[in-house]
C-alpha angles and dihedrals in degrees: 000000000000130000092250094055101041080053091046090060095041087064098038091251086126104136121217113257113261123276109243111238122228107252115225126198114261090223139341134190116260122182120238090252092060120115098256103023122133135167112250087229127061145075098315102264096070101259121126130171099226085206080081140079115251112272087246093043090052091052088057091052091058097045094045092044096054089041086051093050096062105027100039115068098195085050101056094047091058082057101035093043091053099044090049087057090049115040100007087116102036131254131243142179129238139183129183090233113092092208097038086049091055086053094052100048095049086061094043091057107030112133092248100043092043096165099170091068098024104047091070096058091036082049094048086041092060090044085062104033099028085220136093123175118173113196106226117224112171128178116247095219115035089030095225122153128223119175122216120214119247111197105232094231088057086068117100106168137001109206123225133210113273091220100027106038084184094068119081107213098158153037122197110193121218122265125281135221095266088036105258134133148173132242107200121194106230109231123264119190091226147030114311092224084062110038096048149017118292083250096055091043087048085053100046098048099041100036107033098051107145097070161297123283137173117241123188125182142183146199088023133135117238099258092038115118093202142059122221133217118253093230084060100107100038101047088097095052094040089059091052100043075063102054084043090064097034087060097045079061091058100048092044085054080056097047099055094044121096134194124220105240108201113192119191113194116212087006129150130218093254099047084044076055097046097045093041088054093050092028114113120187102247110248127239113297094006137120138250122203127204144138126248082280094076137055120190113197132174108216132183128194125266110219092177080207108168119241100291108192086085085067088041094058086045097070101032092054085044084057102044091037090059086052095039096241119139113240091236084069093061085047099268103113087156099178095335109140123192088269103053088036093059088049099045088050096063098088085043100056086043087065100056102040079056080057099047093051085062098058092040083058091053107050092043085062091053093044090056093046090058095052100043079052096054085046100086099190099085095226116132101243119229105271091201086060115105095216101055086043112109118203119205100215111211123186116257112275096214134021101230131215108256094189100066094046082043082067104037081057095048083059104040093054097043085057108042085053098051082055092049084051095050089043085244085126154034124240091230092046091049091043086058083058100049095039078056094064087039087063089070089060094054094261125127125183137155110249104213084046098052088044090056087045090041094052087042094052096045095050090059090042081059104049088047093051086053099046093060085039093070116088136166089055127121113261094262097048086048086057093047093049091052085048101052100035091233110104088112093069096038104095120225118254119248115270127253137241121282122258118258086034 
């Protein structure tokens, strides 16, 4: 015992002896059906749609996909390819209305819209994302439109329908600096009371109050809360196809280097020594001297590394398999004539006019919205009327050949009008073939309505035919005649006699 302790007790300092603490575990491993347990990822109250990639994981494919769009050659052609097919030619909206077109192309072209030079980034930018969300500010009193721009990576959560998870009514934004953040109402073309349950239309008023915004997504699954980027599934194999053709640099670096081989003959250690220390490689075009003891020889590696542009076109087809592109379109035609590459071009065509059905949908709904906006009487229009339908017009995918179709209607015609002749068909039913085979040429028409305007417009072909067709009437029966249609029925007077009779 120490002095100080031995002092201590002597004056009654003598402290109690410390209370043992329980001791507690520093983690341990719950399952996710446990009571408590909650993933360390998600939207904050410890839901998460496991439909979706993870939030940090969503943040990486954008990211990638950006980083692979500008570094990876293959990649930015699946992106570049599709969006020249697609918006090479511009894009513009129509309506049938006068008034509601030049609505909508004041929109269309307003400084700040400005689609014809911003829906090509904000398409490429969905390509990449596989999100698009445009922040809605509209005039009170005018009623334009003008649609801000919402990053997709400022998106935290996008929140679902309580009672339709299929159904997207809200978008919360990520956190800024000071801590604030935004809950935007995503746009419904109709009344909310309507359009959804008196819970979903509580939530929607009360807690998404700064706003309304479009969102668009793609390559998600109906109750997914998020979009993905098309370059999701081949960010791993376009790195690779990278690295492949880093390290075939280097080999071919290898390939084409050489190393100087010196024998000595009869030779010892120390003279090898001496000849290495004062021995300097011989320049290009020079000349080396040396007597029957020494050999000089230049000598490269042999690899013996098999051809590797099989393995090449491996991973290249395995990546533009996976985005249904033929391999002739990346410059590897291989033996691919005109014939096989039309064919082999069909899926390939059928994807992207999927895709470009999307984006005509989108900006439909967009087109609807503006001009629900420039109407001021509050009122939801009626969607089935012409006048208030908004068409998204693309350019054609494809220019397709018009002689082929030139002789399938040749045909088509010839035949349906041998079976009117033998009574085996209908006009009108004849006339919907052949309005089938017009479609390829761009031209649509009702065929019970075009057989009613094709009868009219013969039969007055027909009266005027026999109306120039009377002769021997005086000039004002000739004119009635014209007028009623009906100079081919009047008979001819008799004729007089000659002159000079």
């Amino acid at each position: 015992m120490s002095l100080l302790t031995r002092i201590a007790e002597a004056l009654g300092l003598q402290s109690s002896p410390a209370t043992a603490e329980p001791m507690r575990e520093a983690a341990a491993v719950q399952s996710k059906d446990e009571p408590g347990w909650t993933r360390l990822t998600g939207d904050g109250t410890g839901r998460y749609n496991e439909r979706d990639l993870a939030p940090l994981a969503q943040d990486r494919m954008v990211k990638l996909a950006e980083y692979l769009w500008q570094s990876n050659l293959l990649a930015n052609r699946l992106v570049e390819l599709t969006l020249a097919y697609l918006l090479a030619e511009g894009v513009t909206l129509q309506c049938k209305d006068d008034q509601h077109q030049k609505v909508l192309d004041r929109f269309w072209n307003d400084p700040i819209n400005n689609w014809p030079m911003k829906l090509e980034p904000r398409v490429r930018e969905l390509f990449l994302a596989g999100e698009q969300c445009y922040i809605c500010h509209v005039n009170e009193g005018s009623g334009m439109v003008r649609l801000g721009y919402l990053d997709p990576r400022q998106i935290s959560t996008v929140v679902m329908d309580p009672d339709n998870p299929e159904q997207p009514i809200g978008v919360v934004t990520r956190k800024d600096t000071k801590g604030r953040y935004n809950k935007f109402r995503v746009v419904v073309l109709g009344d909310d009371a309507e359009l959804f349950t008196q819970r979903t239309a509580q939530i929607r008023e009360n807690d998404f109050q700064d706003g309304e915004c479009f969102l668009f997504q793609i390559n998600k699954l109906p109750s997914g809360t998020r979009g993905r980027s098309d370059l999701l599934g081949q960010m791993d194999w376009l790195d690779a196809y990278d690295n492949f053709l880093f390290d075939e640099i280097d080999r071919i670096g290898f390939l084409r280097s050489f190393a100087w081989d010196v024998t000595m003959a009869g030779a010892d250690e120390d003279k090898v020594k001496e000849f290495e220390k004062n021995f300097t490689p011989p320049a290009p075009n020079s000349t080396f001297v040396h007597n029957d003891s020494v050999k000089l020889e230049a000598k490269s590696p042999s690899l013996q590394a098999a051809d590797t542009s099989t393995s090449a076109r491996l991973l290249r087809n395995h990546v533009l398999g996976g985005a249904t592109v033929p391999e002739h379109w990346f410059g590897g035609g291989g033996d691919v004539n005109r014939a096989a590459a039309s064919e082999m071009g069909e899926p390939t065509f059928k994807v992207l006019t999927s895709r470009q059905t999307k984006l005509k949908l989108m900006l439909e709904e967009i087109g609807r919205y503006v001009l629900m906006q420039s109407d001021r009487s509050g009122d939801t229009p009626d969607w089935s009327d012409p006048a208030w339908q908004v068409t998204a017009v693309f350019p054609e995918l494809i220019n397709a050949d018009l002689t082929k179709f030139a002789a399938a209607m040749q045909g088509v015609v010839n035949a349906v009008s041998m079976l009117i002749d033998k009574g085996l068909m209908t006009e009108e039913t004849a006339l919907g073939i052949v309005a089938d085979v017009a479609q390829r040429f761009g031209q649509e028409f009702d065929a019970k309505a075009e057989l009613q305007q094709a009868r009219a417009e013969h039969a007055q072909r027909k009266a005027a035919q026999a109306a120039q067709d009377v002769f021997n009437l005086p000039a004002d029966l000739q004119q009635a005649a014209r007028d009623s249609g009906s100079g081919a029925s009047t008979p001819a007077p008799a004729p007089g006699p000659a002159p000079g009779a």
